[in-house]
C-alpha positions in Angstrom: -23.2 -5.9 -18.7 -22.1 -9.5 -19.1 -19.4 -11.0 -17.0 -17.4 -11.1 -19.5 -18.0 -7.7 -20.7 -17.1 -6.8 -17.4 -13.6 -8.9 -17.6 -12.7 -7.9 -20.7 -9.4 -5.5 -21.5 -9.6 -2.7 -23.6 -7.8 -0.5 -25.2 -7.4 2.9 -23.7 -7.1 6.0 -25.8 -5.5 8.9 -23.7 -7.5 12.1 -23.4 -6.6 14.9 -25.2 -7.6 17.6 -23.1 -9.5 20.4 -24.4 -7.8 24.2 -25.3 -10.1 25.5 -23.2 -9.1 23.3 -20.0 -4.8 24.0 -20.9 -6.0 27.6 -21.3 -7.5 27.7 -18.1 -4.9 25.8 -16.2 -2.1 28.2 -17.6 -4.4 30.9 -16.9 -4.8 29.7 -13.0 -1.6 29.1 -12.6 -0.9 32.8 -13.6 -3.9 34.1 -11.2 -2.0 32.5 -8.1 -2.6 34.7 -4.9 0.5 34.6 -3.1 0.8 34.4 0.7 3.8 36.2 2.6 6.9 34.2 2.1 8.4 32.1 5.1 10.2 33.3 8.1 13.2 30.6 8.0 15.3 30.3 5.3 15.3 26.6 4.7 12.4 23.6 4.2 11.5 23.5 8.3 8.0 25.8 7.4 7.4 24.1 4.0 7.7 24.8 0.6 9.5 27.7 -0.4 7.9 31.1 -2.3 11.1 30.8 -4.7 10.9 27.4 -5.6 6.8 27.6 -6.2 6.8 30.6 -7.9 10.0 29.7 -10.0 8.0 26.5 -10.9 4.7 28.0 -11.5 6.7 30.7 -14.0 8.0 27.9 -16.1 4.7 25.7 -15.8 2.9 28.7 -16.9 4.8 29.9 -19.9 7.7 27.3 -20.5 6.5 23.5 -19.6 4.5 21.8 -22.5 1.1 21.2 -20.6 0.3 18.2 -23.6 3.7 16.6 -23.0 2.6 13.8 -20.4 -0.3 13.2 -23.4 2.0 12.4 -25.5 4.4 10.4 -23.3 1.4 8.1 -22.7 -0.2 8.2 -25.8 3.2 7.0 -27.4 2.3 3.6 -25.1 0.2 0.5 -24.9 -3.1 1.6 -22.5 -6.1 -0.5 -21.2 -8.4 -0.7 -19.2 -10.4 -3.6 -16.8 -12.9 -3.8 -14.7 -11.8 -5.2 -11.0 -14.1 -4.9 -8.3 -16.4 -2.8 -9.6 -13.6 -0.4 -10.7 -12.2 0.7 -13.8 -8.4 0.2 -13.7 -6.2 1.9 -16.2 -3.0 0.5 -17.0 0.1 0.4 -19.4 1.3 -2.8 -21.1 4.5 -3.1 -22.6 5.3 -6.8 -23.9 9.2 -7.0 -24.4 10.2 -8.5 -28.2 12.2 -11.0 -26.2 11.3 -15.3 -25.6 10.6 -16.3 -22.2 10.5 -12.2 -20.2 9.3 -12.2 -16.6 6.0 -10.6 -16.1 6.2 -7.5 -13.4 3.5 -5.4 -11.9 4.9 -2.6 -10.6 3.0 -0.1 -8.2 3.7 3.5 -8.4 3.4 6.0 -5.0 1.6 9.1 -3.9 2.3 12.0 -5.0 3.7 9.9 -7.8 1.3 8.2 -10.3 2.5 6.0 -13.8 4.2 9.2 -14.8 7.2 8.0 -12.2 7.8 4.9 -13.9 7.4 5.9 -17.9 11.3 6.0 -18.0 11.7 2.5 -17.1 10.0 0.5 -19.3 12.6 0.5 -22.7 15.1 -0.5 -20.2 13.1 -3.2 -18.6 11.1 -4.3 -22.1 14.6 -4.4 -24.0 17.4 -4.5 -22.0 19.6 -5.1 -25.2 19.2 -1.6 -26.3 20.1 -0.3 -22.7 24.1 -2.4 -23.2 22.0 -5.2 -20.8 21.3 -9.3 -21.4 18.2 -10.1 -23.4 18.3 -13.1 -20.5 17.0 -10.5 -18.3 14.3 -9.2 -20.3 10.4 -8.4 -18.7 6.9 -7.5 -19.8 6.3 -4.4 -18.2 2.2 -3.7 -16.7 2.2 -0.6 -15.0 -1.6 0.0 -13.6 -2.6 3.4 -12.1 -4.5 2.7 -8.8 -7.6 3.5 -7.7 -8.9 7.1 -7.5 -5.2 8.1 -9.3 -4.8 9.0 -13.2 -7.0 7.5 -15.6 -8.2 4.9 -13.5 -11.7 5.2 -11.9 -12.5 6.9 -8.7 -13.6 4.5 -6.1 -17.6 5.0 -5.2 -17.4 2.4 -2.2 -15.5 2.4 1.1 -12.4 -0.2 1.0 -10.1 -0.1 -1.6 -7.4 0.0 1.1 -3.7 -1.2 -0.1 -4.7 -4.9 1.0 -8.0 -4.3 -1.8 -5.7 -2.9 -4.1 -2.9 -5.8 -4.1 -5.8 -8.8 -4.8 -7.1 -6.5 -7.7 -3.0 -6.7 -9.3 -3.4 -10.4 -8.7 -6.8 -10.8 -11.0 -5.3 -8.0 -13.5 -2.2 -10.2 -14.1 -4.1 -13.6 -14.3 -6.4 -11.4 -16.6 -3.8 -10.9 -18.9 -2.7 -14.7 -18.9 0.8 -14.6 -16.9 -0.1 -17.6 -14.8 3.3 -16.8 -13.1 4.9 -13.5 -12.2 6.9 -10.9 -9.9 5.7 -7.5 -8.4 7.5 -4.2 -7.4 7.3 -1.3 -6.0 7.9 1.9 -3.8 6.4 4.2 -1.5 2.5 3.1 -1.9 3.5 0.0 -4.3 5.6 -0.8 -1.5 3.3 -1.5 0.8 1.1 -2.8 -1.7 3.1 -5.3 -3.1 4.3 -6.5 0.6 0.8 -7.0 1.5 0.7 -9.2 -2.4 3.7 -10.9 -1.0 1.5 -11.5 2.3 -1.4 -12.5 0.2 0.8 -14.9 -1.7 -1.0 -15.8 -4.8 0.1 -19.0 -6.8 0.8 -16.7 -9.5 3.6 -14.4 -7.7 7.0 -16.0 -7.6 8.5 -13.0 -6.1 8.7 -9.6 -5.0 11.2 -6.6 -4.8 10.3 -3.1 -3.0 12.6 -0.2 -2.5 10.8 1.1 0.6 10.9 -2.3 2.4 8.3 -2.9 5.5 11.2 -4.2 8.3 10.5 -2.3 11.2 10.4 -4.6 14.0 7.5 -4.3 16.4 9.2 -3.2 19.4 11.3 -0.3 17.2 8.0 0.9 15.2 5.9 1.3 19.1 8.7 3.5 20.4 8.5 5.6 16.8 5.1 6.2 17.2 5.1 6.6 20.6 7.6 9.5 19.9 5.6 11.0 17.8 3.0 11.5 20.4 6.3 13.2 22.1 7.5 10.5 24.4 10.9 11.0 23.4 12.3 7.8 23.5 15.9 7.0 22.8 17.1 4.4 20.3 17.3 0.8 22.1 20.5 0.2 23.8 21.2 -2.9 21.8 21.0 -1.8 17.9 23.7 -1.6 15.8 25.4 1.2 14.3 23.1 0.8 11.1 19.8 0.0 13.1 20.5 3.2 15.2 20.8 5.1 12.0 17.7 3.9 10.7 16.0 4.4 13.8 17.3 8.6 14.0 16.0 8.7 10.0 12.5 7.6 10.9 12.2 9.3 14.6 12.8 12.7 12.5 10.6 11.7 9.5 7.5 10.6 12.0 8.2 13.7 13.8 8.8 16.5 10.8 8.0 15.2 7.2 4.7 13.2 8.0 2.0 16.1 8.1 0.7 15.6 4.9 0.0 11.7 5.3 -1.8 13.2 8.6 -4.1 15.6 6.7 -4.8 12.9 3.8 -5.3 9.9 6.8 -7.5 12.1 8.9 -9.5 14.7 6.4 -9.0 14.0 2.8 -11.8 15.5 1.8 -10.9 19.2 3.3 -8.2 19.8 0.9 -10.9 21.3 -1.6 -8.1 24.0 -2.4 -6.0 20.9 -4.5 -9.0 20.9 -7.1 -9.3 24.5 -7.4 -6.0 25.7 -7.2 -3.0 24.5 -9.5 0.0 25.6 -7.3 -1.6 24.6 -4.0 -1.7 21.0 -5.8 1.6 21.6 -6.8 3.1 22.5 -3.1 0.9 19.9 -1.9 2.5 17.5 -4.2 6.3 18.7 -3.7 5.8 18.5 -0.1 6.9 15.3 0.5 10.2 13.8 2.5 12.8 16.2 2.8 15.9 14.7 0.6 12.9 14.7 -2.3 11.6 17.8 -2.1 15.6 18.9 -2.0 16.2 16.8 -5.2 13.0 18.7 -6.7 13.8 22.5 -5.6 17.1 21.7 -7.3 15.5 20.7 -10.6 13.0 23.8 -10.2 16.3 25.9 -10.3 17.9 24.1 -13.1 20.0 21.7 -11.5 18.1 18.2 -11.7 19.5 15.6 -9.9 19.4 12.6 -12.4 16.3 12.3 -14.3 13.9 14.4 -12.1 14.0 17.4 -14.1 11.7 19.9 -13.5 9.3 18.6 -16.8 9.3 15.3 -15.4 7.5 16.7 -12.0 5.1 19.0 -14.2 4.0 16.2 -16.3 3.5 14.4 -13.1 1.3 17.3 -11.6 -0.4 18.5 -14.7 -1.5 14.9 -15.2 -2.9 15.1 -11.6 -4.3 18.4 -12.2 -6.5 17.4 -15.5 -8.0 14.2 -14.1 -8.6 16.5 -10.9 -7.4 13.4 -8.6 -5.8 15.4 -5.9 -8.8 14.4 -3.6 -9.3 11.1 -4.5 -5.8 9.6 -4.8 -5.6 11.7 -1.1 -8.0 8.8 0.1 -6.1 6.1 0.0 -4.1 7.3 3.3 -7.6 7.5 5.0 -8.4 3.7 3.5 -4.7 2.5 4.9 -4.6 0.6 8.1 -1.7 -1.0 7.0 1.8 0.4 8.5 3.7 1.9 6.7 7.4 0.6 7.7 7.0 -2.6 9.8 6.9 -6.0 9.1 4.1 -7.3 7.3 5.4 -11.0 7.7 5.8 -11.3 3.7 6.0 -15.3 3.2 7.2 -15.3 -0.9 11.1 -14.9 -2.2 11.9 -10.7 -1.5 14.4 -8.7 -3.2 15.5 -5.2 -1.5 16.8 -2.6 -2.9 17.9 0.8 -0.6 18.8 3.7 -2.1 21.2 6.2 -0.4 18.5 9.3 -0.2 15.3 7.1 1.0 13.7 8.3 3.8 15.2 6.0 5.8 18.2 3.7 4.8 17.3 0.1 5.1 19.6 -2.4 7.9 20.7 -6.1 6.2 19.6 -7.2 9.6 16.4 -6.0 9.5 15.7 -7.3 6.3 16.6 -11.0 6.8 14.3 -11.0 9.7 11.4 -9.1 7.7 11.7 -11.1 4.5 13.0 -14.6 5.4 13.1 -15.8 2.5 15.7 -12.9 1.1 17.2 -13.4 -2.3 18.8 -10.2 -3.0 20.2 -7.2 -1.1 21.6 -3.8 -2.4 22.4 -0.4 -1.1 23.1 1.8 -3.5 25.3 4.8 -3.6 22.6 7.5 -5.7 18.9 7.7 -5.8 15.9 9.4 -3.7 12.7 7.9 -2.3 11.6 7.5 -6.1 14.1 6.0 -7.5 12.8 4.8 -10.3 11.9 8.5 -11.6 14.9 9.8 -10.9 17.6 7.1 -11.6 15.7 4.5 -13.9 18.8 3.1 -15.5 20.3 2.0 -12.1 16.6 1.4 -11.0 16.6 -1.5 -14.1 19.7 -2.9 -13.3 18.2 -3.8 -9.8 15.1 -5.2 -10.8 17.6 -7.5 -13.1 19.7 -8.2 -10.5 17.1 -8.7 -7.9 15.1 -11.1 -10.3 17.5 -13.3 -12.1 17.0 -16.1 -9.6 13.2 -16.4 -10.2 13.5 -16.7 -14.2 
């Protein structure tokens, strides 16, 4: 190939998965060999029987298995070539002058699925009762080894890999100037964008911000090796909050980043089994999986209905990328909370059910050049899935100094 054959976008016709492959996911899902059911009656030994076989009922014989197909296929898709890898992403220009380009990074277990309900909102605020002022072109790009992006055949496409390849994809598409976002994952990738710095980005805005100070992240992870040390004497109220979320997180809700930083490739049993991806999947911090049992029952909790996590894991099942988007925690050497000394203007946004709840003080000394700062009152650790109306008004709030 040509450079420029290698540069070029193109557009990106979603798979329509055979009947024989929906056949034989519905007919896996049904041949599910059940282990005894746990001995507590809450979360402390992992996903429940009820909740998984409740879900794998309705995924079986009630969830439309072609619905994320559709979803995506009713969108702009393309495809580049960075770094030797092809990167799929959605591109969604807004009918409005003068919108804001934003890249925004989706998480583990999430994938592009998480962020579909944003982009009317974002695209055309005026049809969500918002300004046209405030208007964005939307590029949502599945990362490596996730979705319909390609699978990584090299060592190294760590989150600090990941965040140059966003800066090429979004001079690639001609936005000599720009803002990025994200959570979970695309949290830490686009801190370590805002560490980068590119001429291009004018700004970022997470809602999983890095502000862990040095001292406060050595005594969490030396707790998790059981040291049990108390909160410093000198935090506030708020810092000591935040320090009693993550102590309990580190220590309880972690295991699965363990398993995917340490031994990726053992989890054989997420290609070959549709409700061990699925548990694996559900099995994230505790307020989440809460949020999703509840939607598996029939009580969603904003958006996150029960078809909005089966599109999310059927898509994962189909492009069999529980392995390889599993790699990315064994790439990381990143951390995952602290500082990461971001240098470009940082919006933060902290939602009332993140895995840990986000201290003004910290922030101002993480992000010292802070242009916005929210707490909000709803919303889980992805917020964007589950409350993406009040998810858009942030992004417009925490933006509308950079236009």
């Amino acid at each position: 190939m040509t450079t420029t054959e290698h540069t070029t976008i193109r557009p990106f016709p979603i798979p329509v998965a055979g009947e024989a492959d929906i056949e034989g996911l519905r007919a896996r899902i049904t041949a599910t060999r059940w282990p005894d059911p746990e001995l507590v009656p809450d979360f402390s030994q992992g996903v429940q029987q009820t909740v998984m076989q409740e879900l794998a009922r309705y995924w079986a014989t009630e969830h439309d298995l072609r619905r994320h197909e559709q979803r995506l296929g009713a969108l702009p898709n393309f495809v580049t070539e960075i770094d030797g890898v092809d990167i799929h992403f959605i591109h969604v220009r807004s009918p409005h002058p003068n919108a804001l380009p934003v890249i925004i990074t989706h998480g583990w277990p999430g994938s592009v699925i998480e962020l579909l309900n944003i982009i009317g909102p974002l695209t055309d605020p005026a049809a969500h009762g918002a300004s046209t002022a405030d208007a964005f072109d939307v590029v949502i790009p599945s990362m490596p080894g996730y979705g319909y992006s390609g699978k990584p055949r090299d060592l190294g496409w760590s989150p600090v890999r990941i965040a140059r390849a966003w800066d090429v994809l979004m001079g690639r598409l001609g936005y000599p100037r720009y803002v990025a976002q994200g959570g979970d994952w695309g949290a830490i990738v686009t801190d370590l964008l805002g560490v980068q710095a590119p001429p291009g980005l004018a700004g970022i805005h997470t809602n999983m911000a890095g502000v862990v100070p040095a001292d406060i992240w050595l005594s969490l992870a030396r707790n998790v090796l059981g040291a049990g040390d108390p909160p410093p004497a000198d935090l506030s109220k708020e810092e000591s909050r935040t320090f009693d979320q993550l102590n309990y997180f580190m220590a309880k809700g972690v295991g699965y980043g363990v398993q995917m930083g340490t031994r990726p490739q053992t989890m054989y049993g997420l290609a070959d089994s549709p409700v061990a991806l699925a548990s694996w999947m559900i099995n994230h911090d505790a307020g989440s999986y809460r949020d999703i049992a509840a939607a598996v029952t029939g009580h969603p909790v904003g958006g996150l209905t029960l078809d909005e996590v089966l599109d999310n894991i059927t898509y994962t099942w189909l492009t069999n990328t529980g392995v390889s988007s599993a790699r990315l925690y064994w790439e990381n050497t990143s951390g995952f909370f602290d500082v990461k000394n971001v240098t470009v203007p940082a919006a933060v946004s902290t939602f009332a059910n993140e895995i840990y709840q986000v201290p003004r003080s910290w922030a101002e000394r993480a992000y010292p050049n802070l242009i916005y700062f929210n707490e909000l009152d709803r919303g889980n650790h992805f917020a964007a899935w589950q409350e993406p109306a009040l998810f858009a008004t942030e992004l417009r709030a925490a933006f509308r100094s950079l236009r």
